[in-house]
C-alpha positions in Angstrom: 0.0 0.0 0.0 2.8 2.8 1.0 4.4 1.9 -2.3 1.3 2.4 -4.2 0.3 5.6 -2.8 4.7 6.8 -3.3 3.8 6.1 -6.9 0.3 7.5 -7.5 -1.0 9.1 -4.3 1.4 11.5 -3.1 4.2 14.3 -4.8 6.1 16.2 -2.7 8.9 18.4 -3.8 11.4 16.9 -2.5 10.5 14.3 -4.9 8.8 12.0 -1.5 12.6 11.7 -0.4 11.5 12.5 3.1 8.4 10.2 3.5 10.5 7.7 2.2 13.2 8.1 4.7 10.7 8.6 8.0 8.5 5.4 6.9 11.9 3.4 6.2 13.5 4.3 9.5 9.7 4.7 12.0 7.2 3.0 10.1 7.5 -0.3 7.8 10.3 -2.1 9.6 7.5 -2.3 13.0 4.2 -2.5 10.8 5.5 -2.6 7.0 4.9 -6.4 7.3 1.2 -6.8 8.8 -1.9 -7.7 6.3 -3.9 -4.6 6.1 -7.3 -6.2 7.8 -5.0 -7.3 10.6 -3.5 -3.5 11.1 -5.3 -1.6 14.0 -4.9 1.6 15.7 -2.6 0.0 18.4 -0.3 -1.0 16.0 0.1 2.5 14.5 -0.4 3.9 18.2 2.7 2.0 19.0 5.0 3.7 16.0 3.8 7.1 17.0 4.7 6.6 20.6 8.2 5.0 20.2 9.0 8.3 18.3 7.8 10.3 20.9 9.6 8.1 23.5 12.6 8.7 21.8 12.0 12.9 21.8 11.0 13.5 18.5 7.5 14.6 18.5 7.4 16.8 15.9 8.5 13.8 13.4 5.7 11.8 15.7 3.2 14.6 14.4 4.7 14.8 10.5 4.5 10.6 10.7 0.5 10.9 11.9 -0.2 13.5 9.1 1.6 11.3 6.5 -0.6 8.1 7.6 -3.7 10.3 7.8 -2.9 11.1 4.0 -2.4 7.5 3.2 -4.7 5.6 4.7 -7.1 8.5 3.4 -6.2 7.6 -0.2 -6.1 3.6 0.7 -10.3 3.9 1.6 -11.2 5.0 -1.4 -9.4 2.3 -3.7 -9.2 -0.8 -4.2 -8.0 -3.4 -2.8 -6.9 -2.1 0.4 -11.0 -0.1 0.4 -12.1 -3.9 0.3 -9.1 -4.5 3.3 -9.8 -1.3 5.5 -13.7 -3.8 6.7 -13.7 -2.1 9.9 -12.7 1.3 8.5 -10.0 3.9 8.5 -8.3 3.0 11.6 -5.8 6.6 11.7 -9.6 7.9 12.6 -9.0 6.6 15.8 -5.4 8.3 16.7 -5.5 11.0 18.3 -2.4 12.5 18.4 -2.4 14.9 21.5 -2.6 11.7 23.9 0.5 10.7 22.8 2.9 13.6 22.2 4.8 14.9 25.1 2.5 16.8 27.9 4.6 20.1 27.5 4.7 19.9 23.3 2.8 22.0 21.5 1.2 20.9 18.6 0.6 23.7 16.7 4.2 24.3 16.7 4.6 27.7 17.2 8.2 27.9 18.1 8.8 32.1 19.6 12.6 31.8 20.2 14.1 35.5 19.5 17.4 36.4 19.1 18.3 39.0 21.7 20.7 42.2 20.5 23.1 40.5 22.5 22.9 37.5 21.3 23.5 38.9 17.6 26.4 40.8 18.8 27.4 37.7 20.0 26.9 35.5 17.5 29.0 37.8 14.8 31.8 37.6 17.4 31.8 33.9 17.4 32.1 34.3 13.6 35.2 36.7 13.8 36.9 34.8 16.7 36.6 31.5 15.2 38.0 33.0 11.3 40.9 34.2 13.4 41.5 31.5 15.8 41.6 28.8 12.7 43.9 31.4 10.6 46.6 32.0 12.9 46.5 28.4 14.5 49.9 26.9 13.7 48.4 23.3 13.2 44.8 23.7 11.4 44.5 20.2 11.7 43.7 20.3 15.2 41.3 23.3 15.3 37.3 23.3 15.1 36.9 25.5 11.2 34.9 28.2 11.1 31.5 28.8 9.8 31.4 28.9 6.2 31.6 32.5 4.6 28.5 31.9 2.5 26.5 30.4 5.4 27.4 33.4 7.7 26.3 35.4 4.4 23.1 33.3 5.0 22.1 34.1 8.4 22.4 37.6 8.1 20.4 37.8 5.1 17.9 35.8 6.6 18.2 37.9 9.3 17.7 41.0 7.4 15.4 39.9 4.7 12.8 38.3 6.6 12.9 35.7 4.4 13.0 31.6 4.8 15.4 29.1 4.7 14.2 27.6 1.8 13.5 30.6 -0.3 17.5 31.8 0.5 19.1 28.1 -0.7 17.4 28.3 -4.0 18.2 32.1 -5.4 19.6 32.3 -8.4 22.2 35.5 -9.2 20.2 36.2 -12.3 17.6 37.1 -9.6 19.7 39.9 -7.5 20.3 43.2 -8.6 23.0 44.1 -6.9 22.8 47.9 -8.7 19.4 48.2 -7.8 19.2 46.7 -4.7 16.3 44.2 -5.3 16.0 40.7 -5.2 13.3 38.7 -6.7 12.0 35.3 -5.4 9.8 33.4 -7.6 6.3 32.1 -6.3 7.8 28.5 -7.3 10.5 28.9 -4.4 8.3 30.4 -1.8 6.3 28.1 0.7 2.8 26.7 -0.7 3.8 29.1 -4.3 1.8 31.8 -2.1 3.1 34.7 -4.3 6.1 36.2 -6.0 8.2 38.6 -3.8 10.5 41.3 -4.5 12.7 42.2 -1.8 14.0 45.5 -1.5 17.5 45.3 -0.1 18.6 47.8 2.3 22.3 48.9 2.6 23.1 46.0 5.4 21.6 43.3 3.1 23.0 44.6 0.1 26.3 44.5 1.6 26.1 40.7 2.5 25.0 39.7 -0.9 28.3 41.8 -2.2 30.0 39.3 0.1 28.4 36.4 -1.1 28.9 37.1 -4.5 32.5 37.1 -4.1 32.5 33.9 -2.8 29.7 32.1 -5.9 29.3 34.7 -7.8 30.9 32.6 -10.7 28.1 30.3 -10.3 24.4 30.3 -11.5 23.3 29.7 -7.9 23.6 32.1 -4.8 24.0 29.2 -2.7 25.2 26.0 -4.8 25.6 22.7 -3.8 28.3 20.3 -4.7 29.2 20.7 -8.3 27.6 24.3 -8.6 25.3 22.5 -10.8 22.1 23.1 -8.7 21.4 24.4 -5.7 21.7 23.7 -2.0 20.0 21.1 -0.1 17.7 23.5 1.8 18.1 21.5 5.1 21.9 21.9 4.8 21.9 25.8 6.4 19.8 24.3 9.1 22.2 21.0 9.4 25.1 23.2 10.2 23.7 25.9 12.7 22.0 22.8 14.2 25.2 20.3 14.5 27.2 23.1 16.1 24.5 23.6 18.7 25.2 19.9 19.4 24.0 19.8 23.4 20.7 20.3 22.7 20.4 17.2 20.0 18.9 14.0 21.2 19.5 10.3 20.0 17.0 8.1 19.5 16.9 7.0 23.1 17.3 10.3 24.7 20.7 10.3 25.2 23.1 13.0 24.3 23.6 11.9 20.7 26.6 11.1 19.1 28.4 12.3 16.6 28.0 12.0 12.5 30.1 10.9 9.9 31.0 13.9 8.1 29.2 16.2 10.5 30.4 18.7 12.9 29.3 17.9 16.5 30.3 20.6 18.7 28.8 24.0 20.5 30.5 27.0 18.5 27.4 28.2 18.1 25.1 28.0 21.2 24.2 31.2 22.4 24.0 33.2 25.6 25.4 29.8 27.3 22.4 27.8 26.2 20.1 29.4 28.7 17.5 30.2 25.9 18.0 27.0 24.2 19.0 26.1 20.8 18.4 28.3 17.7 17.6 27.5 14.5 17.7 29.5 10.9 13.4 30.3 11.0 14.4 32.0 14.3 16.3 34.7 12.4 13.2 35.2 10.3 10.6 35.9 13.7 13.5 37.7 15.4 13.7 40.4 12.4 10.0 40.6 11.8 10.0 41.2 16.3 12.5 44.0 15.2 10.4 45.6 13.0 7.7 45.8 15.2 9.6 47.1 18.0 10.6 49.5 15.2 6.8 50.7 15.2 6.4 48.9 11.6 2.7 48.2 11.1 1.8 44.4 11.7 0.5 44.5 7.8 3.5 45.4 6.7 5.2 43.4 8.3 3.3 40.1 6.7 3.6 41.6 3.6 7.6 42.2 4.1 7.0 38.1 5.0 5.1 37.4 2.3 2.0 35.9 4.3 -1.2 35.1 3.1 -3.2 38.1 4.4 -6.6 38.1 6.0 -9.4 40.0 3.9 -12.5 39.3 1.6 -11.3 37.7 -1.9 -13.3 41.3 -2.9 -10.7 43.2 -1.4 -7.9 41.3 -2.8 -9.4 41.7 -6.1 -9.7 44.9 -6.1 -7.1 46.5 -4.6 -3.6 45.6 -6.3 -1.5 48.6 -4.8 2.2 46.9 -4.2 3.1 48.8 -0.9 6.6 48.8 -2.7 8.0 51.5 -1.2 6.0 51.3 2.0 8.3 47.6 2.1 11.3 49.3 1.5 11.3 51.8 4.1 10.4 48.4 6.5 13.7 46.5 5.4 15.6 50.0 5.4 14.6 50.5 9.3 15.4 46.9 9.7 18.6 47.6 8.2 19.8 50.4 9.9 18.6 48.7 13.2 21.0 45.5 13.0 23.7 48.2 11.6 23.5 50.0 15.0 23.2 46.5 17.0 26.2 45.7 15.4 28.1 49.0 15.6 
């Protein structure tokens, strides 16, 4: 049935290289084997609450949904419709009685980076460039963040925009004269809309970096070979292997470390006490900015290119672009992490 619905049922963007991953390692080695009249909800009950035992309850909840979507599909064909006698039995799953107490499932993350914490996250980025250049044995000495990724996080930073969105620009998209950088509705989360970015003077200058460093290729951010772009987990892989204390193996323990991953704490901030940090942090921490900075809330979705709230009348009607309105928004945003940073 799961390779059915892989192969008509479901298309992801990553090509279902995810779902096929999670159900290899969570799902069909425990229940990949069971006759689908035999299945029932303790079975699946029991996959969703071995992840969770294990601390991962937001792969728990992403597990459930994929099921949900399966099973879903299953009912309505044959022959697992003629299987599924006793119906649907994800109906009876209900995921809040087995995540964690204290997890909340609607996800809503509100870690902020302080104006310390940015200070202090920049010097980590000088210290450890210096440290590793005038070490007399490199060999020996934890590298430093890559240029482009600390490009990354203060555009990100700056930009408001996502992780996903930043991996996949193309150079043919930045305008480094006019200050503008387009992102096409086919890199932006659900294709909600095209966005144009107006760069203010601190992003500007970050993309100037990062041009000197790929510039030469096609891609703002390419991945091995330059021949596409990058994986847009690998930003998050990095920040998140160099916060290593706060990652968990599958049995709760401290978990070890990678082949061909770093596994250390350069980058934990303010000693941990806030916990870890991750690149969609940066985003909420510079849309918080701009609302400290007395930037309307409207703006500031449009800035994030939300869906906004309104009659579909409205949004027929009225097309004004707010262009320079947006502007002025990443300008004071600009000018704000300039001053952190002076």
């Amino acid at each position: 049935m799961f390779d059915a619905w892989l192969l008509n049922g479901v298309s992801r963007k990553d090509d279902n290289a995810e779902l096929r991953r999670s159900f290899a390692a969570d799902v069909l080695p425990k229940i990949g084997a069971i006759p689908i009249k035999s299945l029932t909800e303790h079975e699946l009950r029991a996959v969703l609450r071995a992840m969770v035992d294990r601390g991962v309850n937001r792969a728990a909840v992403m597990v459930r949904n994929s099921l949900t979507q399966m099973f879903a599909w299953a009912e309505k064909r044959q022959p697992w419709r003629k299987l599924l006698v006793d119906g649907d039995p994800m109906d009876l799953i209900e995921i809040k009685k087995i995540v964690s107490p204290d997890y909340d499932l609607d996800n809503q993350r509100d870690r902020i980076l302080s104006s310390a914490e940015i200070c202090e996250l920049r010097e980590i980025f000088a210290r450890m460039r210096t440290e590793f250049h005038s070490a007399p044995n490199r060999r020996v000495i934890v590298r430093p963040v890559e240029q482009v990724t600390q490009c990354a996080v203060w555009i990100m930073l700056s930009t408001l925009c996502r992780v996903g969105e930043m991996s996949m620009a193309r150079w043919e998209h930045v305008d480094l004269t006019a200050a503008e950088w387009f992102i096409p509705k086919a890199n932006v989360k659900d294709n909600v809309a095209d966005l144009k970015v107006y760069l203010s003077a601190f992003s500007l200058e970050q993309f100037r970096q990062l041009h000197k460093e790929t510039g030469h290729t096609d891609w703002c951010f390419p991945g091995r070979g330059a021949e596409r772009h990058l994986d847009v987990k690998s930003i998050s892989k990095q920040v998140g292997d160099r916060q290593a204390m706060f990652k968990k193996a599958k049995d709760g323990s401290a978990r070890k470390p990678m082949a061909n991953r770093r596994h250390d704490n350069t980058l934990v901030l303010g000693g941990g006490k806030n916990g870890a940090w991750t690149p969609h942090d940066l985003r909420r921490t510079g849309a918080t900015m701009m609302q400290s900075l007395g930037i309307s809330l409207e703006l500031i979705d449009r800035c994030q290119n939300h869906v906004l709230a309104g009659s579909k009348v409205r949004r027929h009607y009225l097309h004004h672009d707010y262009a320079e309105e947006k502007r002025e928004a990443w300008r004071i945003l600009g000018a704000r992490l300039s001053e952190i940073l002076a």
